[in-house]
N, C-alpha and C positions, 0 to 999 in steps of 0.2 A: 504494500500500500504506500501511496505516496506520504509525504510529512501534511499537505492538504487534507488526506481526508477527514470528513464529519461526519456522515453517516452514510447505510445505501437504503436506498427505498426500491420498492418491488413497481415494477412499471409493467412486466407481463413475464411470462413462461413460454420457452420453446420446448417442442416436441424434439423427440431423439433424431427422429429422422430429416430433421432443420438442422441440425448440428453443422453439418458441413456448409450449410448455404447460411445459415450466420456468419461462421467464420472466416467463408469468402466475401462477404458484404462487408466483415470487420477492417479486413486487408486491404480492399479495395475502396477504403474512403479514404478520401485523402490530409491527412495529419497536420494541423496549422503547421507552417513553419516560420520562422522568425524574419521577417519580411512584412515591406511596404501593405502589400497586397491581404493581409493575413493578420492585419491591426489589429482587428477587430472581433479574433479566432482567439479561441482556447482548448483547452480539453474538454470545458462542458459543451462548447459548440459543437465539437465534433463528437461526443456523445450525440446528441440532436440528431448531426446527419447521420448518424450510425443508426439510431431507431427511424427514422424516417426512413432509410433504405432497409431498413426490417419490415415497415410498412407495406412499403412499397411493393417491396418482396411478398408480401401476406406471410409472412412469417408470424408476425403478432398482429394483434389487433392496432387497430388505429388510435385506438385509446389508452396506448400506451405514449403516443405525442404529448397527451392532454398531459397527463403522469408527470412525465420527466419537466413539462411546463409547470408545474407548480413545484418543484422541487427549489428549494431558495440559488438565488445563484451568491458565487461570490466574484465582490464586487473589485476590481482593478484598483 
């Protein structure tokens, strides 16, 4: 765990046979990097697009966006 974290909260459950298509959704977002472009990115951001392309995917429910949107962010 990082020295950040606070806590997790449950935003939804994948089935066994998503395993692998999570984990290539994982891979395949792509990671702020430190850059102009990418200000405005963190690790909670890309959590975000990481369930949104869960979404996406139907891997989870939609209602796992709502989820992670109310999760408090921390602030820069």
């Amino acid at each position: 765990m990082s020295r950040g974290f606070i806590a997790s909260h449950l935003i939804g459950s994948i089935s066994s046979n998503n395993v692998n298509n999570f984990h290539e959704i994982v891979k395949a977002t792509p990671r702020p990097q430190y850059s102009v472009a990418d200000k405005n990115k963190n690790c909670q951001t890309w959590l975000r697009d990481v369930v949104q392309g869960l979404v996406n995917a139907k891997i989870i429910g939609a209602d796992a966006l709502t989820k992670v949107d109310a999760v408090p962010k921390e602030e820069d």
